[in-house]
MILO-189925 format. One record per atom (N, C-alpha, C): z negated, y negated, x negated. Coordinates in steps of 0.02 Angstrom, whole numbers, padded with zeros to 5 digits, always signed. Atoms other than C-alpha are relative to their C-alpha. Layout:
<rs>
ZYX
...
</rs>
This chain:
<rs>
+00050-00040-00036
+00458+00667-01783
-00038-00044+00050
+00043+00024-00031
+00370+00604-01628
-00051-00006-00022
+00066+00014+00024
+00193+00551-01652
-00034+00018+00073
+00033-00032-00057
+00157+00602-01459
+00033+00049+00046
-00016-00039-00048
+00165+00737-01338
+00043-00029+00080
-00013+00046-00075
+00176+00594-01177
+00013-00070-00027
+00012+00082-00009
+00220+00411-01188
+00001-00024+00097
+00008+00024-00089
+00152+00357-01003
+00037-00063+00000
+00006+00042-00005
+00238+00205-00950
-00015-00028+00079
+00057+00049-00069
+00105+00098-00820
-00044+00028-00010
+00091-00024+00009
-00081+00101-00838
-00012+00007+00049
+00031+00021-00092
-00105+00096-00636
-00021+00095+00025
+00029-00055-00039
-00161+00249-00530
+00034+00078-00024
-00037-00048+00014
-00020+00363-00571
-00004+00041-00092
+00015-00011+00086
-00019+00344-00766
-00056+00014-00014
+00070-00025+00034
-00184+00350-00775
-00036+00067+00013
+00027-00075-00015
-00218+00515-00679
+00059+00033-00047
-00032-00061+00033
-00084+00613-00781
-00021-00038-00078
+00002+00016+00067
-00131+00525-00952
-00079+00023-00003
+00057-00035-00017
-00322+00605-00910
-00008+00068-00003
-00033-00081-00019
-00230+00791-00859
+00015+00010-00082
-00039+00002+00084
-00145+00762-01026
-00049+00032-00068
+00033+00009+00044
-00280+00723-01128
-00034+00069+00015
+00046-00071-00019
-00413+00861-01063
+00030+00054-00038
-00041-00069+00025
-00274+00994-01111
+00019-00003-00066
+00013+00015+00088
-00277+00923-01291
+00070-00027+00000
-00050+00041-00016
-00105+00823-01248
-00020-00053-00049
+00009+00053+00009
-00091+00689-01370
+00050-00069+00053
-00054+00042-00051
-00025+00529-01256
-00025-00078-00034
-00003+00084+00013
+00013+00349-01281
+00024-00026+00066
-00005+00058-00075
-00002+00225-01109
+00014-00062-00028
-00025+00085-00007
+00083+00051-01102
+00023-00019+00059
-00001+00037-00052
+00095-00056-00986
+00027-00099-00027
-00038+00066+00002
+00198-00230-00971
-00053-00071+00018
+00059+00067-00021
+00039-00332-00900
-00051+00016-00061
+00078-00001+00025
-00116-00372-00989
-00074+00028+00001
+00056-00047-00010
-00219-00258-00922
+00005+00052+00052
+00003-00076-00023
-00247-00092-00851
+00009+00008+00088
+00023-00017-00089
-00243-00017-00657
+00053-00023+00033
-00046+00011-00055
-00094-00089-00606
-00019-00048+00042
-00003+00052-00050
-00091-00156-00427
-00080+00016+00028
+00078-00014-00028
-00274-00081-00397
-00038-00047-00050
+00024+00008+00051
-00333-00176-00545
-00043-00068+00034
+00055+00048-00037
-00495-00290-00494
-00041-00017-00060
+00042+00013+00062
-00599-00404-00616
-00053-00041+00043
+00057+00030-00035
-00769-00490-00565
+00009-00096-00011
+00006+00090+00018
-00779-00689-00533
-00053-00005+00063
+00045+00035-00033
-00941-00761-00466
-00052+00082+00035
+00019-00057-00009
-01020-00561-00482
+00036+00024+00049
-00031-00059-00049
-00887-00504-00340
+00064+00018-00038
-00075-00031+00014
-00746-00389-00379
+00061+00009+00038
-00073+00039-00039
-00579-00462-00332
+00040+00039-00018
-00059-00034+00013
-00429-00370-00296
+00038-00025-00003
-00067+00062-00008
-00298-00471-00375
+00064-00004+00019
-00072-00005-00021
-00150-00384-00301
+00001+00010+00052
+00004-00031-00069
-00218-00363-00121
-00056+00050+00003
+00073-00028+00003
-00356-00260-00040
+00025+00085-00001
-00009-00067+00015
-00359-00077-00106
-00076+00022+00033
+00050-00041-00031
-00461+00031+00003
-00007+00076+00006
+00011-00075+00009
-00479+00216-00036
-00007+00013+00034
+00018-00023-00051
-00452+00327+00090
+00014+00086-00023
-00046-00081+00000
-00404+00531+00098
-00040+00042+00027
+00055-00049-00036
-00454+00680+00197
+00019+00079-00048
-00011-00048+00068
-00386+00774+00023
-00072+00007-00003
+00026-00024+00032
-00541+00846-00019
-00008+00001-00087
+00006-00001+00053
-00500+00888-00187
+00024-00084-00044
-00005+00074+00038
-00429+00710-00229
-00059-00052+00004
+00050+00040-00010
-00582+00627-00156
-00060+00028-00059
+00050-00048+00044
-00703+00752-00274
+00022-00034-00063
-00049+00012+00053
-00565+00699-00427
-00033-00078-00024
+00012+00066+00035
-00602+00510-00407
-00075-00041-00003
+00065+00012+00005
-00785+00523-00370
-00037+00031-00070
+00007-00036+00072
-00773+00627-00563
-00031-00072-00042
+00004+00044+00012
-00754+00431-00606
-00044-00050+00003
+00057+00032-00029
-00869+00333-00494
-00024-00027+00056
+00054-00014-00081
-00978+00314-00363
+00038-00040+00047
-00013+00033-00089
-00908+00251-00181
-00046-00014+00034
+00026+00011-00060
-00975+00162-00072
+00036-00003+00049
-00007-00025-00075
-00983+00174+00129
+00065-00057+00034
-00044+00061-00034
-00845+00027+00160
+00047+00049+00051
-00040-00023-00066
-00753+00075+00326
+00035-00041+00029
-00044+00037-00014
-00585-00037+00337
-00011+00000+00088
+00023+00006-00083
-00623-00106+00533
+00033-00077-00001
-00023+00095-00014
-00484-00278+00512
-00030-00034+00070
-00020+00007-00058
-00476-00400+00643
+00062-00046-00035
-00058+00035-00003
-00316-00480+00686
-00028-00078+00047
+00010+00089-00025
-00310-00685+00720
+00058-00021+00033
-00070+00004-00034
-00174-00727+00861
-00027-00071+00017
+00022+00073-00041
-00196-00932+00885
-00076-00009-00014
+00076+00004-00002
-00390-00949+00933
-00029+00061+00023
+00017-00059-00034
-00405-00778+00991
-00015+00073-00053
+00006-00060+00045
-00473-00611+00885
-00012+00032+00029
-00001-00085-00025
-00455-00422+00916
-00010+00038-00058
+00019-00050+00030
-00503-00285+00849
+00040+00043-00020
-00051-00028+00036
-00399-00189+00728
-00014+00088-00020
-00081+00000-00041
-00332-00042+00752
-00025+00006+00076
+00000+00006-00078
-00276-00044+00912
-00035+00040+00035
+00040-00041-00046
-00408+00029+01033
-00044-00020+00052
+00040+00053-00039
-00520+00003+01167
-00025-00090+00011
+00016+00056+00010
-00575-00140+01110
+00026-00061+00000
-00039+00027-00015
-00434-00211+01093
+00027-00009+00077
-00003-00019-00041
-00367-00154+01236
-00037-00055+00079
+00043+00033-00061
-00523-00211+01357
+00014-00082-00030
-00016+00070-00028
-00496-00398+01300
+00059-00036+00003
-00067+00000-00035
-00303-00405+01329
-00012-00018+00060
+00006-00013-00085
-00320-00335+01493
-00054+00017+00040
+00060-00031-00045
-00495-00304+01533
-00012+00073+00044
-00012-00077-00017
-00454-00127+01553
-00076+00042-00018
+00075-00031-00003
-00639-00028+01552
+00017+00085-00048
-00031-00105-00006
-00556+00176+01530
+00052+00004-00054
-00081-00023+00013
-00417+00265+01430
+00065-00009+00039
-00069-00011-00046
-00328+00303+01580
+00030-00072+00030
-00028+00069-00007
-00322+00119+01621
+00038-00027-00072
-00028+00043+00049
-00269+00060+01463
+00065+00027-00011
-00066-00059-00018
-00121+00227+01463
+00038-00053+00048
-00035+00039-00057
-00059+00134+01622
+00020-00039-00006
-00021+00074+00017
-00059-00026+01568
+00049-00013-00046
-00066+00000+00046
+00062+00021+01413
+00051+00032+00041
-00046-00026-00044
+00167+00127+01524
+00029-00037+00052
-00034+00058-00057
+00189-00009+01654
+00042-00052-00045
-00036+00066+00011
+00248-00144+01528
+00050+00060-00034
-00053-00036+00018
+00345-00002+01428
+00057+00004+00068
-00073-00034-00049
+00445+00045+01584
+00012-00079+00050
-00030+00057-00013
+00457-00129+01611
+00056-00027-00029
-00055+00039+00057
+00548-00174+01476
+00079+00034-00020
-00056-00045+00016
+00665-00024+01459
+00015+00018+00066
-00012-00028-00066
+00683-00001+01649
+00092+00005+00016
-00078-00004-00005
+00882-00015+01630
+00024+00058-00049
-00022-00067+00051
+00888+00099+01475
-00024+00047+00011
+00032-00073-00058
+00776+00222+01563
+00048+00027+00063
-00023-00017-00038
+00880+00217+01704
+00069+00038-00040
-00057-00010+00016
+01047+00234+01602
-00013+00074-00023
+00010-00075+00016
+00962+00384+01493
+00004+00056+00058
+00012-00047-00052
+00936+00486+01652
-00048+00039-00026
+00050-00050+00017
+00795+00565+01565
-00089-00041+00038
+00061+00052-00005
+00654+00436+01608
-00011-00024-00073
+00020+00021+00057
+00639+00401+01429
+00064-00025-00046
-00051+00020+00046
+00741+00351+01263
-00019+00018-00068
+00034+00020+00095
+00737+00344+01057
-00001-00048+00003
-00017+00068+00024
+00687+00167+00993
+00053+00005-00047
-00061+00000+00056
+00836+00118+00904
-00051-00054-00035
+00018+00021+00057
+00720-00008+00803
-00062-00033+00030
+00090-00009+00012
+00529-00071+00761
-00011-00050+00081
+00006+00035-00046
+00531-00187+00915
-00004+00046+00058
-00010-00048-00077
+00570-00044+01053
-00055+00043-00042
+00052-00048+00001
+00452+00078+00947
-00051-00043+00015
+00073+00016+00019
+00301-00024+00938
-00005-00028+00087
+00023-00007-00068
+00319-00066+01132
+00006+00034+00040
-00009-00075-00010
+00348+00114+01157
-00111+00026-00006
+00071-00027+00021
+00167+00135+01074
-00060-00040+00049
+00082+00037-00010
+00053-00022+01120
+00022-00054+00071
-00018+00066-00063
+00159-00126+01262
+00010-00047-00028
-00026+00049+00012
+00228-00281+01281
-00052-00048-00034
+00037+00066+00002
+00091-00406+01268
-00047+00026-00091
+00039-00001+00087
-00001-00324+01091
+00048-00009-00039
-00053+00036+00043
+00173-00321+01015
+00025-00059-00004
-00011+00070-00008
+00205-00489+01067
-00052-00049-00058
+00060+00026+00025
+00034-00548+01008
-00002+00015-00082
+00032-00010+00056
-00008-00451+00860
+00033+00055-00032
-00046-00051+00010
+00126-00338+00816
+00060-00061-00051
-00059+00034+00018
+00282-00442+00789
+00023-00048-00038
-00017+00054+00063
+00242-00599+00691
-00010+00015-00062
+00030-00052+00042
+00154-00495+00589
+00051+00030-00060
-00064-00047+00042
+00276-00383+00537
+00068-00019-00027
-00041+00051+00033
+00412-00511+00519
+00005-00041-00061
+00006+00043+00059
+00335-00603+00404
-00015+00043-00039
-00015-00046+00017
+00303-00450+00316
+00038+00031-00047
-00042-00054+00023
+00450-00372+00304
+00053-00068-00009
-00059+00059+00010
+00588-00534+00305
+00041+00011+00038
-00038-00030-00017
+00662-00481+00428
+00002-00008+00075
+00009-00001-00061
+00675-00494+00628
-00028+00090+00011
+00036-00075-00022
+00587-00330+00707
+00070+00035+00025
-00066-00031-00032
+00765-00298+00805
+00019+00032-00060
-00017-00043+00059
+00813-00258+00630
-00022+00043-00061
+00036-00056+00044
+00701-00142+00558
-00017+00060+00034
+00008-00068-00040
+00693+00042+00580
-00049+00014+00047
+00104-00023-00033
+00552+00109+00703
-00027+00050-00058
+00041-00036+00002
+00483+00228+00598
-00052-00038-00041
+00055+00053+00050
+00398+00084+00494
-00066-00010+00047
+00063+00002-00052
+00286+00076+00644
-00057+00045+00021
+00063-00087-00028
+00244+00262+00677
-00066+00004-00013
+00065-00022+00026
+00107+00246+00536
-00068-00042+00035
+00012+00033-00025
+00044+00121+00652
-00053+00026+00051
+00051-00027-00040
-00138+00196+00737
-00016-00040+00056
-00007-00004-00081
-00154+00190+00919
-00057+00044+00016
+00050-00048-00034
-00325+00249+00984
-00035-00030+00072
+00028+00017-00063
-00397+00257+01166
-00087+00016-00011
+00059-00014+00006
-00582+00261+01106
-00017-00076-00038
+00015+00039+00031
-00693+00109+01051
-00042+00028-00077
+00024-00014+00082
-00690+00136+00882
+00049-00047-00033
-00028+00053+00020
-00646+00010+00761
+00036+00012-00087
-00004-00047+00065
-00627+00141+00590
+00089+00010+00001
-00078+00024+00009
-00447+00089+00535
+00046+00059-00007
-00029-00048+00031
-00405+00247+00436
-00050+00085+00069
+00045-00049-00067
-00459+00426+00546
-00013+00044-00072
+00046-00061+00070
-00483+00513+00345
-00083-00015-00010
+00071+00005+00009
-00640+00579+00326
-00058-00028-00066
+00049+00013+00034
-00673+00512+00161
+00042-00078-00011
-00031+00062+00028
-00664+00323+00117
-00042-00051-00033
+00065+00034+00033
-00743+00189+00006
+00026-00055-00051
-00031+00029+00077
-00729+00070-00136
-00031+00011-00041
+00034-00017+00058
-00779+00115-00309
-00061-00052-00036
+00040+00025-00006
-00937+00045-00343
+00013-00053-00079
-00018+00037+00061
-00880-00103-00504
+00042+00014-00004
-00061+00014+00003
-00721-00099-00445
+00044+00060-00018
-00047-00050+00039
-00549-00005-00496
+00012-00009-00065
+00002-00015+00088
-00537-00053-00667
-00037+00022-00027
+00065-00029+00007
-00693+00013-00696
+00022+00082-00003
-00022-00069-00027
-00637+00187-00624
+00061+00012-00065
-00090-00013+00019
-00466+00181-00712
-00018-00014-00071
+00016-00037+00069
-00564+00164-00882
-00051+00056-00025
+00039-00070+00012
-00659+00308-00872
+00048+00049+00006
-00074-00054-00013
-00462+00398-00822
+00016-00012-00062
-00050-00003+00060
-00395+00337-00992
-00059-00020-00070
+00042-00002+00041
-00563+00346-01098
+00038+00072-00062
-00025-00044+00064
-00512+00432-01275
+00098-00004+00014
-00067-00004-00024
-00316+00380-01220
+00020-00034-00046
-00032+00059+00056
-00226+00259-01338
+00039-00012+00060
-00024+00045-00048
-00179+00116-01231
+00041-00063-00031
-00039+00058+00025
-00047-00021-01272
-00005-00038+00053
-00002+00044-00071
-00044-00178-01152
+00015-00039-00033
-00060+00043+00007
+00086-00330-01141
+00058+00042-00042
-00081-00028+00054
+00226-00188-01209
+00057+00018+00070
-00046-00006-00040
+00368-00179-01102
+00054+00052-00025
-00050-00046+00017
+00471-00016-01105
+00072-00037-00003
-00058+00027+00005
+00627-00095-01063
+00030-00039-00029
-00020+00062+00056
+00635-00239-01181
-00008+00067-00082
-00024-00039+00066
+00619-00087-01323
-00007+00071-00004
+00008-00070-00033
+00643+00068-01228
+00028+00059-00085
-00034-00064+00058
+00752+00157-01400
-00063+00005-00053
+00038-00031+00048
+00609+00141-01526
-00069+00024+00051
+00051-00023-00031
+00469+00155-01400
+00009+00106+00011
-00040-00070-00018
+00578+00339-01329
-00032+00046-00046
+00011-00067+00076
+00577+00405-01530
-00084+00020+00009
+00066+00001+00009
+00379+00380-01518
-00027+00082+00031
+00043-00074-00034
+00350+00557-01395
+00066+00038+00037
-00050-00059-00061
+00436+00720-01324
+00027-00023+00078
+00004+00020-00085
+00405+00658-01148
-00003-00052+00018
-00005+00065-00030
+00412+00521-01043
-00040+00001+00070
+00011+00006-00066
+00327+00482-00881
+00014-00081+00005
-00022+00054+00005
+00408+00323-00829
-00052-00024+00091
+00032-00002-00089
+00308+00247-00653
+00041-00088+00016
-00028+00035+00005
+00406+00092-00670
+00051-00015+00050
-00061+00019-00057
+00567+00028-00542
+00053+00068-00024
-00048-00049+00027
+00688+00167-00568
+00062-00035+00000
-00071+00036-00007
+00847+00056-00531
-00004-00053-00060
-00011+00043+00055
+00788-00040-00675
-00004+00035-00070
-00016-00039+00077
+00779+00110-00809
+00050+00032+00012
-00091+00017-00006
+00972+00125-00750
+00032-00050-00004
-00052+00082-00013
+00992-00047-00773
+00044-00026+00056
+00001-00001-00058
+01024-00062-00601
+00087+00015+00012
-00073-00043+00013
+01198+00040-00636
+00050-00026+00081
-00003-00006-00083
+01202+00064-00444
+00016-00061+00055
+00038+00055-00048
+01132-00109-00398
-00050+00004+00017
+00074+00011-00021
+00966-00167-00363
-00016+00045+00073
+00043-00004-00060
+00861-00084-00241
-00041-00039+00037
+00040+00043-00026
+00773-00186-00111
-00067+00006+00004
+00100+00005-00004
+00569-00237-00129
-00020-00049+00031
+00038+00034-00032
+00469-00340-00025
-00052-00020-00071
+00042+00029+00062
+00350-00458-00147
-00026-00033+00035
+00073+00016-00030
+00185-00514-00121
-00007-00077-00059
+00037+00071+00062
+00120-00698-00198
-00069-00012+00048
+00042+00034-00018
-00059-00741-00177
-00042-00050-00037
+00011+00059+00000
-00166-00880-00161
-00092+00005+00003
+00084-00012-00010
-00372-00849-00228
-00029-00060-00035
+00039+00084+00022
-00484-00995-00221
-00087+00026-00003
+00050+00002+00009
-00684-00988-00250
-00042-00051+00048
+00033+00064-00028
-00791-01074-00117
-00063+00010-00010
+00091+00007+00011
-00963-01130-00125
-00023+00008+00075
+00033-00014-00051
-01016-01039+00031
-00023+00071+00009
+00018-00079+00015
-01099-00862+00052
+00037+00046+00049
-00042-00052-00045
-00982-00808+00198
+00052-00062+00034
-00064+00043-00041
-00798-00868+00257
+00026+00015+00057
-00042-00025-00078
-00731-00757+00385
-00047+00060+00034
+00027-00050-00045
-00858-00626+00425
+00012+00074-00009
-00033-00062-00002
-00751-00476+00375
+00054-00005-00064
-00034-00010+00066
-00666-00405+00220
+00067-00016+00025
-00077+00000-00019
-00494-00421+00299
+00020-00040+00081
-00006+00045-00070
-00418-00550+00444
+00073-00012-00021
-00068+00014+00014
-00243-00532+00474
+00018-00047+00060
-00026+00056-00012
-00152-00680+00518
+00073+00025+00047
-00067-00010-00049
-00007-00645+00674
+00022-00015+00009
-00046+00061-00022
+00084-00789+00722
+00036+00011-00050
-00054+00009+00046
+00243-00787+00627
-00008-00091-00051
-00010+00084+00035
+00212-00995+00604
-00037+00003-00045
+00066+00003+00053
+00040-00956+00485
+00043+00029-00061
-00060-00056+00028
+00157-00885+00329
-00060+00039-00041
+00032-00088+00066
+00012-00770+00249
-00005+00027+00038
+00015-00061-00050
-00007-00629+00341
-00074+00040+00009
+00065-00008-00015
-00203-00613+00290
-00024-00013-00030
+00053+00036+00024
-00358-00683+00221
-00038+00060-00022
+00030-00074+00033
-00447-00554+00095
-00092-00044+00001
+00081+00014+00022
-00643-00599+00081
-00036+00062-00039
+00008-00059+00053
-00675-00476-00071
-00085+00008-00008
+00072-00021+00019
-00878-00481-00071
-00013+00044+00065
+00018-00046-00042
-00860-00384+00110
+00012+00065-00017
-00015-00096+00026
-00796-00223+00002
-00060+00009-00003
+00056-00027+00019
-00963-00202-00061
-00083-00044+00017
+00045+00043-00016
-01074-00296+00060
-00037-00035-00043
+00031+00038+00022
-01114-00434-00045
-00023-00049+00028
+00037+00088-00008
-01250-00588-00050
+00017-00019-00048
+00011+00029+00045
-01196-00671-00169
+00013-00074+00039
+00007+00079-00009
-01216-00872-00149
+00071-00030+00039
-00059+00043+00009
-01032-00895-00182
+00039+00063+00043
-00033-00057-00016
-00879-00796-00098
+00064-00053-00028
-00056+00029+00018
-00703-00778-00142
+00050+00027+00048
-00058-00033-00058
-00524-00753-00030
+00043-00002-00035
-00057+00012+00041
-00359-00740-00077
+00052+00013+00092
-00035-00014-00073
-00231-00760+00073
+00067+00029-00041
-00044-00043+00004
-00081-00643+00054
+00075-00035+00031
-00063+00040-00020
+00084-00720+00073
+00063+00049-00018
-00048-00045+00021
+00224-00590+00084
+00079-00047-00022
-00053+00027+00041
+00394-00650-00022
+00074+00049-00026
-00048-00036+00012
+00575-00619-00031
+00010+00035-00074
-00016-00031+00063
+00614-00495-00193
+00070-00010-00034
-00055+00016+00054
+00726-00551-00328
-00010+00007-00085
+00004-00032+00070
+00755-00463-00509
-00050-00039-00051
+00050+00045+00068
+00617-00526-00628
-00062+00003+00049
+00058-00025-00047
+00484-00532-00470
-00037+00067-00006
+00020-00057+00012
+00354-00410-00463
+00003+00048+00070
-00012-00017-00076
+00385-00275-00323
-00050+00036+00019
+00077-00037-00031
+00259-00216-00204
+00019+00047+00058
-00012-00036-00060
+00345-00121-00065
+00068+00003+00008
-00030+00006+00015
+00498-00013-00072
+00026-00029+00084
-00030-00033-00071
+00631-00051+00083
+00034+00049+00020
-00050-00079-00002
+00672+00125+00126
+00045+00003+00060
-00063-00015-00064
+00818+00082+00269
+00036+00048-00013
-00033-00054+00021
+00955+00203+00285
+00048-00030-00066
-00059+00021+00060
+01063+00083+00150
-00032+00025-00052
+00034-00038+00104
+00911+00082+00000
+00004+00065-00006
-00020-00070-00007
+00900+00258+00038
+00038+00028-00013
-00072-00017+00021
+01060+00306+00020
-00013-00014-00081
-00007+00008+00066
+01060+00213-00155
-00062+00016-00035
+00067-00031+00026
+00897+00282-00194
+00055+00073-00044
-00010-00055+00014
+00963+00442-00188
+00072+00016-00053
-00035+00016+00053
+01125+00387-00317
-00050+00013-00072
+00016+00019+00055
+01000+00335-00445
-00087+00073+00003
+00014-00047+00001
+00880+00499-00403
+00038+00074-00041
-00030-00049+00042
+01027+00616-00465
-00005-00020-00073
-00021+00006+00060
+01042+00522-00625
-00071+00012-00028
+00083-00016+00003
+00833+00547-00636
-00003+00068-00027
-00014-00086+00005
+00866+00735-00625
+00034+00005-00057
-00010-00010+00062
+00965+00735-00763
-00019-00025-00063
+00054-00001+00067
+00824+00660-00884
-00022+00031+00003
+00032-00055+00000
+00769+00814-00940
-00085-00004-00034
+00069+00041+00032
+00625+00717-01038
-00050-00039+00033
+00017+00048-00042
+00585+00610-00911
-00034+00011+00070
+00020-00039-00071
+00464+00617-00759
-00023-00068+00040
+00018+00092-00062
+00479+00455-00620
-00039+00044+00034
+00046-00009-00029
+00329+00461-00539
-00028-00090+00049
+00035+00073-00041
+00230+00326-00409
+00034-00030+00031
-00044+00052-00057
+00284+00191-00280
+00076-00015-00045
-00057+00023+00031
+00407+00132-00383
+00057+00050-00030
-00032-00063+00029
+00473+00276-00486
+00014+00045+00035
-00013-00075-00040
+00496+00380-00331
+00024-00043+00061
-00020+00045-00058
+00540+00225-00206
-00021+00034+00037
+00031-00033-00056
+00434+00277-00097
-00067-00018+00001
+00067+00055-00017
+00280+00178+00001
-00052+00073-00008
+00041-00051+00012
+00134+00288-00079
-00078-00040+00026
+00068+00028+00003
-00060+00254-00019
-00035+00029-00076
+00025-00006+00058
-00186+00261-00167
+00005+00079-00005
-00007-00068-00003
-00222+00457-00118
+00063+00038+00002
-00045-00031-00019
-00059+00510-00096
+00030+00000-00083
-00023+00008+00051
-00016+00433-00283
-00044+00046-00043
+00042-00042+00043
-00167+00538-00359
+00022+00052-00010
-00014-00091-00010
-00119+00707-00263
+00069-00008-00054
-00063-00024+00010
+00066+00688-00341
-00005-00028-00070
-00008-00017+00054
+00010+00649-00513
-00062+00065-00013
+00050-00049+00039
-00126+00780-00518
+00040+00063+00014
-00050-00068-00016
+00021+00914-00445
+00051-00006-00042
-00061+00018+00063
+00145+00833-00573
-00021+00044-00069
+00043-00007+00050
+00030+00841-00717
-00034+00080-00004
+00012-00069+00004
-00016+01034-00667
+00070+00022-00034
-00048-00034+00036
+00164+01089-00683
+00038-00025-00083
-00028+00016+00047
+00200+00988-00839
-00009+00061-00048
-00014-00056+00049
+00229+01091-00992
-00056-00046-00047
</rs>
């Protein structure tokens, strides 16, 4: 006889909003998780009174309504308004791309000047494949022609390209454009990263939040489904797995490709390092791609501050993965190890991982709080 209705496996954003849905509805559930502690990749603990995001900077955003209402159930937000800058050499701009940017490029004043100024180097650069199309225009065949489709030569050059290389592992020639699309482009000086109307960080962090989601839950931590997936299984009816899916096929198929993150957090004895919660690093030669200063989430004084620079890293089996690569190949083999998904009738892959697919925090809430409706 089972002993539960759900066995969740991952304590992070996903597990924890349907192991909450669960519970409420008188669901008995059991959560485990393979790390030591709760929240996943949102998961933040305090050193020197600031709350550090140890897997990178999680910034709540959504113009969901009802998901923003959902995680304010939990706890209070504050007003933080992601506004990076980017570091090219000795030179900083203003993140995302807009006026601001813009005017100290090219000292462009207007929209319609700054329009011009991408349109001139665009139809600079493609002035042979423009001609050949006979249309005046083209598709980017990959992230290098989209992104100087969007911002011109000289920002992709600058602050586009090393960027994203180091990144992704990859030359830009060889990565799809649409990795770029999500890529904001505004002709107004405004420096408000995200355009959703609600955004913030949870006031004592996400672990904080994410135990008030699995308060009255029975929680296991350091258990690893896969090292004893057959007796763990007997334990409940159901399954929500949020886990790698190519690895609860035992990668039948073959591995799917992930991009992996290693960082690097030190403690200084100074009350401010960079000025700004976030400073991404562009030059391909710098290899982190950005400098976190975690007391600007929640405008802190404190004495001391802390950073962690972000160093993106090739993915290899046993690594932890942070970002799927959805080209047309993983894709393809996504969708192999998707049919065999469908036929766990017990079983519900959910989250970045369990659904290969690059989810923001809001986007992982909405699709366990729409999961977790139709469950039985």
């Amino acid at each position: 006889m089972a002993q539960y209705d759900y066995l969740i496996v991952g304590a992070g954003l996903y597990g924890a909003v349907f192991a909450h849905e669960m519970h409420k509805r008188g669901k008995s559930v059991l959560v485990i998780d393979k790390r030591g502690q709760i929240g996943g990749n949102a998961y933040t603990e305090e050193v020197e009174g600031i709350q550090v995001h140890r897997y990178g900077a999680h910034i709540f955003h959504t113009g969901d309504k009802e998901v923003w209402d959902y995680v304010n159930s939990f706890a209070e937000f504050n007003r933080f308004t992601n506004s990076p800058v980017a570091r090219y050499r000795d030179e900083l701009y203003n993140l995302p791309f807009n006026m601001n940017t813009f005017h100290a490029l090219w000292g462009v004043k207007t929209p319609e000047e700054a329009r011009t100024k991408i349109e001139e180097q665009k139809a600079e650069a493609f002035a042979a494949r423009m001609r050949e199309s006979g249309a005046g225009d083209f598709e980017p065949e990959n992230l290098e022609e989209q992104a100087i489709c969007l911002v011109g030569k000289d920002i992709y050059e600058k602050l586009v390209k090393g960027y994203t290389e180091k990144q992704w592992g990859r030359r830009a020639t060889e990565l799809p454009p649409f990795i770029i699309k999500r890529l904001p482009v505004r002709f107004t000086f405004d420096n408000n990263y995200f355009n959703d109307p609600y955004q913030g960080i949870p006031v004592g962090g996400y672990t904080a939040m994410i135990e008030k989601m699995l308060a009255g839950v029975e929680v296991r931590l350091n258990t690893d489904f896969l090292k004893d997936r057959d007796s763990l299984r007997a334990l409940a009816d159901r399954i929500v797995y949020t886990g790698m899916i190519d690895a609860y096929f035992d990668y039948c198929y073959g591995p799917l490709a992930y991009r992996s993150l290693r960082f690097e957090t030190e403690t200084l004895d100074m009350p401010n390092y960079q000025g700004n919660a976030v400073v991404n690093y562009t030059e391909y030669e710098v290899p982190y791609t950005r400098i976190i200063e975690h007391k600007h989430f929640a405008f802190g004084t404190q004495e001391k501050t802390v950073i962690t620079r972000e160093y993106p890293a090739a993915w290899q089996q046993g690594d932890e993965p942070y970002y799927p690569m959805n080209d047309e190949a993983n894709t393809a083999l996504y969708e192999k190890y998707k049919a065999l998904a469908e036929r766990e009738e017990q079983v519900i892959f959910g989250g970045r991982l369990g659904e290969y697919r690059y989810y923001d925090m809001h986007q992982v809430i909405r699709k366990a709080l729409d999961t977790a409706r139709d469950a039985k």
